[in-house]
MIDOSE-1310 file (N, C-alpha, C; in nm, 2 decimals, decimal comma, always signed):
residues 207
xxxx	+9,97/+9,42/+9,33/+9,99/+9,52/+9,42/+9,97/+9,47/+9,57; +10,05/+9,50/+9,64/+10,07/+9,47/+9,80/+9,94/+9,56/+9,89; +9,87/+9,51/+10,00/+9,75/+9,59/+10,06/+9,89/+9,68/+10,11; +9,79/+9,82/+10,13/+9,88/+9,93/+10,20/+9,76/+10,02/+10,25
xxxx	+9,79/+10,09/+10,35/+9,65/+10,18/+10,37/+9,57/+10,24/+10,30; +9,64/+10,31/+10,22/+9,51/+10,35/+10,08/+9,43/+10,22/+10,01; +9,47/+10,10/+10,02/+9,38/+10,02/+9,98/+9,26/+10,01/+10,02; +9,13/+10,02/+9,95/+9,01/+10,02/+10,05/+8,97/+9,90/+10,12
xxxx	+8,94/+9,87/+10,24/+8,88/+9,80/+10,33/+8,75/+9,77/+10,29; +8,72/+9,66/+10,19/+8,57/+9,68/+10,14/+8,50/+9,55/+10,20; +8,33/+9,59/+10,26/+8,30/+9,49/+10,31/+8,26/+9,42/+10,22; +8,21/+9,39/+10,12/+8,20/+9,33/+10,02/+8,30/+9,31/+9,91
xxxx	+8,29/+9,22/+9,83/+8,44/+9,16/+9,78/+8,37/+9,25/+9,61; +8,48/+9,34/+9,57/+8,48/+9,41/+9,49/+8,62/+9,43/+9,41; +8,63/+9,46/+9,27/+8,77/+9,44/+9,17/+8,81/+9,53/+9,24; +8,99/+9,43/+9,23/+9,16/+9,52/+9,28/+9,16/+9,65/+9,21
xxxx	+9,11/+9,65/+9,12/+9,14/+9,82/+9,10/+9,07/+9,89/+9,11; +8,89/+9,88/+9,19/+8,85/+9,96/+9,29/+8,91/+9,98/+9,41; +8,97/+9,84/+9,46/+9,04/+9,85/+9,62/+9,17/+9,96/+9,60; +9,18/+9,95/+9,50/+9,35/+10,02/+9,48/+9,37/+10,15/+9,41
xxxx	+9,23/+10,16/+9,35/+9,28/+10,32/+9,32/+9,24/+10,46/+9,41; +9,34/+10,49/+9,42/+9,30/+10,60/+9,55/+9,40/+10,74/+9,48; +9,40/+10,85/+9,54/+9,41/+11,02/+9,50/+9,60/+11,06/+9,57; +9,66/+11,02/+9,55/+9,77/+11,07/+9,64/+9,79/+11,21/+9,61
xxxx	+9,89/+11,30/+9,63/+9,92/+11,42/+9,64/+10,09/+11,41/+9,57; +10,14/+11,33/+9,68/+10,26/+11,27/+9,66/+10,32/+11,20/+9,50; +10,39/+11,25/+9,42/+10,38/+11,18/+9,32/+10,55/+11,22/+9,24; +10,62/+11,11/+9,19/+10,76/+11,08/+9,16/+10,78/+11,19/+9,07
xxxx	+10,87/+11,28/+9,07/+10,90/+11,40/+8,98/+10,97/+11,30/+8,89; +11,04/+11,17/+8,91/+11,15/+11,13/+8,81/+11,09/+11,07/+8,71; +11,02/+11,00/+8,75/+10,94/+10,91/+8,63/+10,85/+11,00/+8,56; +10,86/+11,01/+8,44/+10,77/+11,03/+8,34/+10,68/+10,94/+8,26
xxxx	+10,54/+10,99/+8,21/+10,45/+10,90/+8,17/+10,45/+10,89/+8,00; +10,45/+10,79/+7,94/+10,47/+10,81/+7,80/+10,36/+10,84/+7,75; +10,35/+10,90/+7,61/+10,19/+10,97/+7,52/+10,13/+10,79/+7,52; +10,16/+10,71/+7,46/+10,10/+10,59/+7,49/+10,03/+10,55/+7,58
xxxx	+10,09/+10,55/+7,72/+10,00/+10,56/+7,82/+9,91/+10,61/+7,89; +9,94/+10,75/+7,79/+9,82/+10,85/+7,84/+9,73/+10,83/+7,73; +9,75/+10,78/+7,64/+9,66/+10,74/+7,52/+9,58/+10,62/+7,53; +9,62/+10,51/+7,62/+9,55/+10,42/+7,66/+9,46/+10,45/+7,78
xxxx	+9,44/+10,62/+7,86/+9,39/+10,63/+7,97/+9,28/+10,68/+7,85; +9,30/+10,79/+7,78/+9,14/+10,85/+7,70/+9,08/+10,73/+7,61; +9,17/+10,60/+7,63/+9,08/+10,51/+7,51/+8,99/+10,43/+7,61; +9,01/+10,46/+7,72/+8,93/+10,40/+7,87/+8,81/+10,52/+7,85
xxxx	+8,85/+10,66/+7,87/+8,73/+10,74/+7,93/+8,64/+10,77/+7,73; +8,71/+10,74/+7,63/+8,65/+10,76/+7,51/+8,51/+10,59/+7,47; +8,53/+10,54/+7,55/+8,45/+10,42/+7,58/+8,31/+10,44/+7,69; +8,30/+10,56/+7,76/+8,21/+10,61/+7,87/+8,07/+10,60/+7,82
xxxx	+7,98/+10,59/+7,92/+7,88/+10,58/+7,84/+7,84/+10,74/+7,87; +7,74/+10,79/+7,76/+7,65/+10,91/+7,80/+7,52/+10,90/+7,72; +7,47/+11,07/+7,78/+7,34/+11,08/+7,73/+7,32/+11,10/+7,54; +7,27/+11,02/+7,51/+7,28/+11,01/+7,37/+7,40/+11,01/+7,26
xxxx	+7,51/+10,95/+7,39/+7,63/+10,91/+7,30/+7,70/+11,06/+7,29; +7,69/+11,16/+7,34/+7,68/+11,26/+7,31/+7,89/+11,28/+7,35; +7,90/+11,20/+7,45/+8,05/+11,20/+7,50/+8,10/+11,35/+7,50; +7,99/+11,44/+7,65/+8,09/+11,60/+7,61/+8,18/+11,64/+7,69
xxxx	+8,26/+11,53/+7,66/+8,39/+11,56/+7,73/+8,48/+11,60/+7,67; +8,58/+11,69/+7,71/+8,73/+11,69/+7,66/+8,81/+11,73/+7,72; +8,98/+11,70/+7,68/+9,07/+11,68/+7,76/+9,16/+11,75/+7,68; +9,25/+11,82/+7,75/+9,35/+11,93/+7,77/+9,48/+11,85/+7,80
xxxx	+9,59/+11,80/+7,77/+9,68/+11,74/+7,82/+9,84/+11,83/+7,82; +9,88/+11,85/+7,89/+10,02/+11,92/+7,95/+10,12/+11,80/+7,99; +10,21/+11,80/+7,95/+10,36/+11,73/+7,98/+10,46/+11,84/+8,02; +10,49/+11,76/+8,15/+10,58/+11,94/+8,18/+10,73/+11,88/+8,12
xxxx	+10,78/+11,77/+8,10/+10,91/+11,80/+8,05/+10,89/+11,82/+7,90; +10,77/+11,79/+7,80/+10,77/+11,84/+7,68/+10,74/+11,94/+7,65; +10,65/+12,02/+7,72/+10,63/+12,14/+7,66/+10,63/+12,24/+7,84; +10,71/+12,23/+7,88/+10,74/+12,39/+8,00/+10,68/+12,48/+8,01
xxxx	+10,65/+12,54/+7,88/+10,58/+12,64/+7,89/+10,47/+12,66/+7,89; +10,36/+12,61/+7,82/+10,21/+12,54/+7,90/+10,20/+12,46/+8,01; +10,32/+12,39/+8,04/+10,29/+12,35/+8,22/+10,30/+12,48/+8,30; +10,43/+12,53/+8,28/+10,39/+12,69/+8,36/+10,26/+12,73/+8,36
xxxx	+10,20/+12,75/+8,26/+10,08/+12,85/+8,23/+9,97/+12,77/+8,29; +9,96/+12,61/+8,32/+9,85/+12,58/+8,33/+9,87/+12,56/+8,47; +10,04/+12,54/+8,52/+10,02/+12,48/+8,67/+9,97/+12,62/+8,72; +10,01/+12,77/+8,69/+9,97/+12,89/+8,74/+9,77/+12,90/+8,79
xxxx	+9,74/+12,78/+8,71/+9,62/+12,84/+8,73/+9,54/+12,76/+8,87; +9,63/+12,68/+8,94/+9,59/+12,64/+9,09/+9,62/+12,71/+9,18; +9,56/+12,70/+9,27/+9,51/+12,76/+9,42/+9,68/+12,69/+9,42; +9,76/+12,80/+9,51/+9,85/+12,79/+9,64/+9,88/+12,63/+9,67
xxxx	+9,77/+12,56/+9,73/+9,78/+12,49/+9,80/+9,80/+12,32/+9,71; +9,73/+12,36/+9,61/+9,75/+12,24/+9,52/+9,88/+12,27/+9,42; +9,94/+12,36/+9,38/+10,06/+12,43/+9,34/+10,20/+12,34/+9,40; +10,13/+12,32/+9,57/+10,26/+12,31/+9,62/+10,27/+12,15/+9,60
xxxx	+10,21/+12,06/+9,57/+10,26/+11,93/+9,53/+10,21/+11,89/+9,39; +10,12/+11,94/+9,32/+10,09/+11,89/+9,18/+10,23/+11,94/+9,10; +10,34/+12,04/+9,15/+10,43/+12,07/+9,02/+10,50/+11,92/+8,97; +10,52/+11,85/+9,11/+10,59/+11,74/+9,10/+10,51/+11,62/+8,99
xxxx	+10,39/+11,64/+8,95/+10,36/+11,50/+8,85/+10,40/+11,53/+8,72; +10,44/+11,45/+8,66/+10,42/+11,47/+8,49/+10,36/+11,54/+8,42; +10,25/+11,49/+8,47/+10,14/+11,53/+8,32/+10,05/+11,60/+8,43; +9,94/+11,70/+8,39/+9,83/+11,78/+8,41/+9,74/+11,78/+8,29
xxxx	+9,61/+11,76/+8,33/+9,50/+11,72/+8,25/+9,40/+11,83/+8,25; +9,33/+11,92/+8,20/+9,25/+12,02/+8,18/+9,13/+11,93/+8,16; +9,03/+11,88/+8,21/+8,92/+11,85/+8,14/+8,81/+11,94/+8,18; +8,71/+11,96/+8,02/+8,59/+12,05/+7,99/+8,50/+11,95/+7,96
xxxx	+8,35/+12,04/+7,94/+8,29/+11,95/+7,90/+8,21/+12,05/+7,81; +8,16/+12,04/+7,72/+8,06/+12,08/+7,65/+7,88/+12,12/+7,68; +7,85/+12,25/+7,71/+7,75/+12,25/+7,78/+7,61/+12,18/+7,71; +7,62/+12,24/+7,58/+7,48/+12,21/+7,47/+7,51/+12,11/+7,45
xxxx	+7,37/+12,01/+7,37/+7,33/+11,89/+7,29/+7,43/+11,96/+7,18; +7,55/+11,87/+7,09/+7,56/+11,88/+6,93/+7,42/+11,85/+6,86; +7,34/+11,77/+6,90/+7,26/+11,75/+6,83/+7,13/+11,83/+6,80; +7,13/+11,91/+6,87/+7,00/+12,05/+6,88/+7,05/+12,15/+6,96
xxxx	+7,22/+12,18/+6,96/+7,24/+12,30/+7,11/+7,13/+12,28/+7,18; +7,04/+12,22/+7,26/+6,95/+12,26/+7,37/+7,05/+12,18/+7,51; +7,05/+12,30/+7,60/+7,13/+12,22/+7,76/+7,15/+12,08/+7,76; +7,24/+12,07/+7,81/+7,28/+11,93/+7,85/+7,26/+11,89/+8,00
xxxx	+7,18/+11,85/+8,05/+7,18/+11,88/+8,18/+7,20/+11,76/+8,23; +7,32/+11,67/+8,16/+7,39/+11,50/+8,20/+7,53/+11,55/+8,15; +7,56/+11,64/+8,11/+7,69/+11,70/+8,07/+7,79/+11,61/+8,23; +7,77/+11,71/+8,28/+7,83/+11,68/+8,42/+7,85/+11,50/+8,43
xxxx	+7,77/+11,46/+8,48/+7,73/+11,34/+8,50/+7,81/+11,25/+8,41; +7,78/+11,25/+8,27/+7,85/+11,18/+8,19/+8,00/+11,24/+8,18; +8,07/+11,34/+8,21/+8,23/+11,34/+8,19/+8,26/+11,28/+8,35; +8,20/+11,24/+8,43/+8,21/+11,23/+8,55/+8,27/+11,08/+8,52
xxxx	+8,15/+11,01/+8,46/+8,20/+10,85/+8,43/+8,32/+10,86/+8,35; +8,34/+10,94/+8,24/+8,45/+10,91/+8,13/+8,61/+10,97/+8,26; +8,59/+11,00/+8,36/+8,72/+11,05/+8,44/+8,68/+10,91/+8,49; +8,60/+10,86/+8,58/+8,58/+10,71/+8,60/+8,65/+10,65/+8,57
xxxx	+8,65/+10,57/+8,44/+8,68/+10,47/+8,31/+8,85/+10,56/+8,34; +8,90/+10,66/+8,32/+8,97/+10,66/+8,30/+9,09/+10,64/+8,42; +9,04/+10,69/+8,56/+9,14/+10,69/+8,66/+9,13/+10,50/+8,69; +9,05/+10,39/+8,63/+9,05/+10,34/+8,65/+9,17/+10,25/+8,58
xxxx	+9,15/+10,29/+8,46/+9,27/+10,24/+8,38/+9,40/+10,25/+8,39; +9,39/+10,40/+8,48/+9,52/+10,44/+8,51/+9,58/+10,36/+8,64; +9,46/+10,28/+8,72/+9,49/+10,19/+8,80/+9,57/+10,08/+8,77; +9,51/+10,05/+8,65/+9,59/+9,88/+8,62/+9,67/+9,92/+8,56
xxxx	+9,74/+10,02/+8,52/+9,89/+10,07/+8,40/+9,96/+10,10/+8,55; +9,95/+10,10/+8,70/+9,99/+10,13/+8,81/+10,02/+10,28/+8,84; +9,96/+10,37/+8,75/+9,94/+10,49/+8,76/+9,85/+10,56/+8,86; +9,89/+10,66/+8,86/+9,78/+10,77/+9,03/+9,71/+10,90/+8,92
xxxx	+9,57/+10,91/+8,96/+9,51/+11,06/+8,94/+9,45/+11,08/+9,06; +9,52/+11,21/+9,09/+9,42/+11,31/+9,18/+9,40/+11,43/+9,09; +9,21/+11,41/+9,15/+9,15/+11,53/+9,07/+9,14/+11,68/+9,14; +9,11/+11,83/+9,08/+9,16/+11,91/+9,20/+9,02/+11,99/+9,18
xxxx	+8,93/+12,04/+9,20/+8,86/+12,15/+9,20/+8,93/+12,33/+9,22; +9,03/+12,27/+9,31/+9,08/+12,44/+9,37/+9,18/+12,48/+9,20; +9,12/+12,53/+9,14/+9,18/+12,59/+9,00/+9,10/+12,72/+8,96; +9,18/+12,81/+8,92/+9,13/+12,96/+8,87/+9,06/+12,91/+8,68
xxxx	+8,94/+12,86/+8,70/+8,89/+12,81/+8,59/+8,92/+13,02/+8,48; +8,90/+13,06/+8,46/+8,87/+13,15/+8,41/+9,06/+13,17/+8,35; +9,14/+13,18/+8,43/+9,30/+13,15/+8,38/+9,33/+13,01/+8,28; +9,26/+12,93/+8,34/+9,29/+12,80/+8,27/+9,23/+12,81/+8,12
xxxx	+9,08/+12,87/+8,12/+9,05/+12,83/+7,98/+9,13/+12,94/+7,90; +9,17/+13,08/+7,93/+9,26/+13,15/+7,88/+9,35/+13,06/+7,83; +9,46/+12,97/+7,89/+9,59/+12,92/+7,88/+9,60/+12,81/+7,82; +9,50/+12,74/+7,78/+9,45/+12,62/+7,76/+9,32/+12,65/+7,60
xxxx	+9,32/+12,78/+7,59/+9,25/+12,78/+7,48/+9,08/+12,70/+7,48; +9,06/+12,72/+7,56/+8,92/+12,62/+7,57/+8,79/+12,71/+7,51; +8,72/+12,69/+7,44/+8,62/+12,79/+7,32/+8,48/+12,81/+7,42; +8,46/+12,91/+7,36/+8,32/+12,91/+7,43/+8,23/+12,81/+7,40
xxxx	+8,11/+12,78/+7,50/+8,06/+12,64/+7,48/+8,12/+12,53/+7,55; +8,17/+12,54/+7,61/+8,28/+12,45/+7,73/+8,30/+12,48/+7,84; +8,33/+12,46/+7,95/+8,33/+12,52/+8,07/+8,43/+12,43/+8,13; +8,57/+12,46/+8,16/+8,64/+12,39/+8,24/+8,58/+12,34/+8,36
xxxx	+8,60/+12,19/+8,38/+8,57/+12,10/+8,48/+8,64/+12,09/+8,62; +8,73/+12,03/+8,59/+8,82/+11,97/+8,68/+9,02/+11,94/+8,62; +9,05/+11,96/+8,69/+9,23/+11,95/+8,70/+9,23/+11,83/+8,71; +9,34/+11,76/+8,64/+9,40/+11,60/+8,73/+9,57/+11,66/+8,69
xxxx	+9,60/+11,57/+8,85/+9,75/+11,55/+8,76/+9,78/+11,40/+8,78; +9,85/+11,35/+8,69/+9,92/+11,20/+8,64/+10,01/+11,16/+8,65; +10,03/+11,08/+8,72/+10,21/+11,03/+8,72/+10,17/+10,95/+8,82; +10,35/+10,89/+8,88/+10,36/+10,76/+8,94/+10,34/+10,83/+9,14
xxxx	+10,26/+10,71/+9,19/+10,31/+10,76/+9,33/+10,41/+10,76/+9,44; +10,43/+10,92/+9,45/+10,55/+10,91/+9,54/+10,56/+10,92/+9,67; +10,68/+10,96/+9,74/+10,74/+10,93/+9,92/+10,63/+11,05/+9,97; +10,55/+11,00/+10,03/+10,47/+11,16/+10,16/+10,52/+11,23/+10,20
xxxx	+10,67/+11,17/+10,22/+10,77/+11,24/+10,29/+10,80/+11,41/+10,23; +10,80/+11,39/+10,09/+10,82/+11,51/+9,97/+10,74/+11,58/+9,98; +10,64/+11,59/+10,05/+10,52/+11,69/+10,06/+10,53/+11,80/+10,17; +10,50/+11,93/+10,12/+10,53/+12,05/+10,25/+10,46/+12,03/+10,33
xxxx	+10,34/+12,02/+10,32/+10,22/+12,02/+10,45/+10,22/+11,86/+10,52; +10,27/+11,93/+10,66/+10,20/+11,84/+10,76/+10,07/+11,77/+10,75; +10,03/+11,83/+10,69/+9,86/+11,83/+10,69/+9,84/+11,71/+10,54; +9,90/+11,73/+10,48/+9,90/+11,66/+10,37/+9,99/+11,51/+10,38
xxxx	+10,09/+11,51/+10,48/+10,16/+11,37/+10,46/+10,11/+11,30/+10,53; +10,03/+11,36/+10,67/+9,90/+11,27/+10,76/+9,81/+11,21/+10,68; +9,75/+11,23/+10,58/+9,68/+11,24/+10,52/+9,67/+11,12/+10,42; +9,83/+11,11/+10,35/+9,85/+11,03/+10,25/+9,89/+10,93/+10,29
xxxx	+9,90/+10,89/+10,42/+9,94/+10,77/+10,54/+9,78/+10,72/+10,60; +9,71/+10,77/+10,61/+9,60/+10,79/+10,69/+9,50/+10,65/+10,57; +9,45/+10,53/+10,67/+9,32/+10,46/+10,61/+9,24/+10,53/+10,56; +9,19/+10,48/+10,37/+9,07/+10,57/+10,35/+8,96/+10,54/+10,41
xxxx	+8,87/+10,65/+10,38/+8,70/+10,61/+10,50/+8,59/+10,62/+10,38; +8,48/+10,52/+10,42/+8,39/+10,54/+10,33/+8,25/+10,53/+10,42; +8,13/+10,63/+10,38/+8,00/+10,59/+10,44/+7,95/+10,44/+10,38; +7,88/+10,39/+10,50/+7,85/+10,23/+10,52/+7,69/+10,25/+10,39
xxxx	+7,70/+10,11/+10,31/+7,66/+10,13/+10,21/+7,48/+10,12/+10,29; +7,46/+10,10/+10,43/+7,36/+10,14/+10,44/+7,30/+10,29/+10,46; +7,41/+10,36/+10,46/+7,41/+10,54/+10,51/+7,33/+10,55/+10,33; +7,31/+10,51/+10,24/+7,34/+10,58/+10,10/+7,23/+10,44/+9,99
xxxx	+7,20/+10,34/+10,05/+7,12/+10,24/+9,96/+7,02/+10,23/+10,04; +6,88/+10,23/+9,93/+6,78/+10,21/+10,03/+6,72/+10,16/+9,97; +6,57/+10,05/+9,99/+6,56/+9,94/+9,96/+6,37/+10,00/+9,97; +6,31/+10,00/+9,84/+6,18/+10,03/+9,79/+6,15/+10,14/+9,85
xxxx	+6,20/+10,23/+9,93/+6,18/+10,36/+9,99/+6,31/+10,45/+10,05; +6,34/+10,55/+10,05/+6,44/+10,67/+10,13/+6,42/+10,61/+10,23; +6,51/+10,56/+10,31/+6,54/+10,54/+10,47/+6,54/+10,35/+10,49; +6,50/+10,32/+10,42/+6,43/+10,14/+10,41/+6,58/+10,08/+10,37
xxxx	+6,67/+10,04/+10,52/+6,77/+9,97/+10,45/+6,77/+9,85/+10,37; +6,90/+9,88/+10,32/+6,91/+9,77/+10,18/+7,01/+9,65/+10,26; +6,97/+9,53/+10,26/+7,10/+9,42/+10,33/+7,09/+9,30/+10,32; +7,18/+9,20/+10,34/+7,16/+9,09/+10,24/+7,08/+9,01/+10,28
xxx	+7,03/+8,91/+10,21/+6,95/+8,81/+10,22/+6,98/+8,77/+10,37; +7,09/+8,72/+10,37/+7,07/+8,61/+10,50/+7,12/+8,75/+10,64; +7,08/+8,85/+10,64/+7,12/+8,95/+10,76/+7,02/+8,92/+10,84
C-alpha cells in the first residue's frame, strides 16, 4: 500500500496495518466481498481474547446482492445520515454481544470491552485482505434486533459496513468528502500515558 492521507503519521514506528487501517464512508458499490473473506475476518475476531474465554460476541452478516431483502430491512435501520453512503458497501455487519456470564448468567461487565477487541482483530484483518470497516453507532438498535432476529440476552452493539474503498467524490455530503481527504489526527501519546501516576509523563529513555 502506497502512503496516502488516511495513513497514520505515527511518531513511533508501528505495523502497516495499524498505519493503514482507517474508516472511509466512501466505498465501491461494484466490487463485492466473497463469504471466504468475510470468513477469514470472524476467524481474526473468533481468536479475541476475553474475560474467561467467554467470547460474547456475535455477528449478524447481510450481503446486499445475496439476500436484498435483509439488506433492505437492516440498511432501514440507520440514521439518515449513515443511509446515505453505507447503501453503497457490500456487506453490513450487525454485531451484539451477550450481556450475562454463560457460565453463571451473572453481568458481564467486560462484555463491551471484550467484543471491542474481537471488532479489533477483525478490522485489522480486513486491513491486510485490503478491505475497509467503518463502524456506525447512529443505528435504530430496537429495529435492527427486530430485523436481524437478535434474542433477548443480547443487546445490539454496533453496525459495520464492508467492502472495498471508494472515490469521495460519490459521497452527497460536503461534509463527508472533506473529511475522507482530510489527515487523520490522533492525541499525543503523552495527552493519554502516564508513567507511575495520572499526569507523570511517560517518554523515552533518552528524551
Amino acid at each position: 500500500m502506497s502512503d496516502h492521507p488516511k495513513h497514520a503519521a505515527a511518531e513511533h514506528e508501528v505495523h502497516d496495518l495499524i498505519r493503514h487501517r482507517w474508516s472511509p464512508r466512501a466505498f465501491d458499490p461494484a466490487r463485492s466481498v466473497s463469504r471466504g473473506d468475510l470468513l477469514r475476518l470472524f476467524e481474526a475476531a473468533r481468536w479475541a481474547p476475553s474475560s474467561f474465554n467467554e467470547q460474547p460476541w456475535r455477528f449478524v452478516v447481510v450481503m446486499r446482492d445475496q439476500s436484498p431483502a435483509a439488506w433492505d430491512a437492516l440498511t432501514a435501520s440507520l440514521s439518515p445520515a449513515n443511509r446515505s453512503w453505507a447503501s453503497a458497501a457490500p456487506v453490513l455487519v450487525l454485531a451484539a454481544i451477550r450481556l450475562a456470564l454463560e457460565r453463571n448468567e451473572q453481568p458481564n461487565p467486560l462484555a463491551w470491552y471484550d467484543a471491542g477487541q474481537a471488532v479489533a482483530l477483525l478490522t485489522l484483518q480486513a486491513t491486510a485482505q485490503g478491505l475497509s470497516v467503518r463502524q456506525m453507532e447512529g443505528f435504530d438498535r430496537e429495529h435492527a434486533r427486530r430485523v436481524a432476529d437478535v434474542p433477548v440476552g443480547f443487546d445490539p452493539l454496533v453496525m459495520m459496513a464492508i467492502g472495498y474503498a471508494g472515490d469521495p467524490d460519490t459521497l452527497s455530503s460536503d461534509k463527508h468528502r472533506v473529511a475522507e481527504r482530510a489527515p487523520r489526527r490522533r492525541r499525543a501519546i503523552g495527552e493519554f500515558v502516564f508513567e507511575n501516576a495520572w499526569g507523570r509523563l511517560y517518554q523515552r529513555e533518552d528524551a
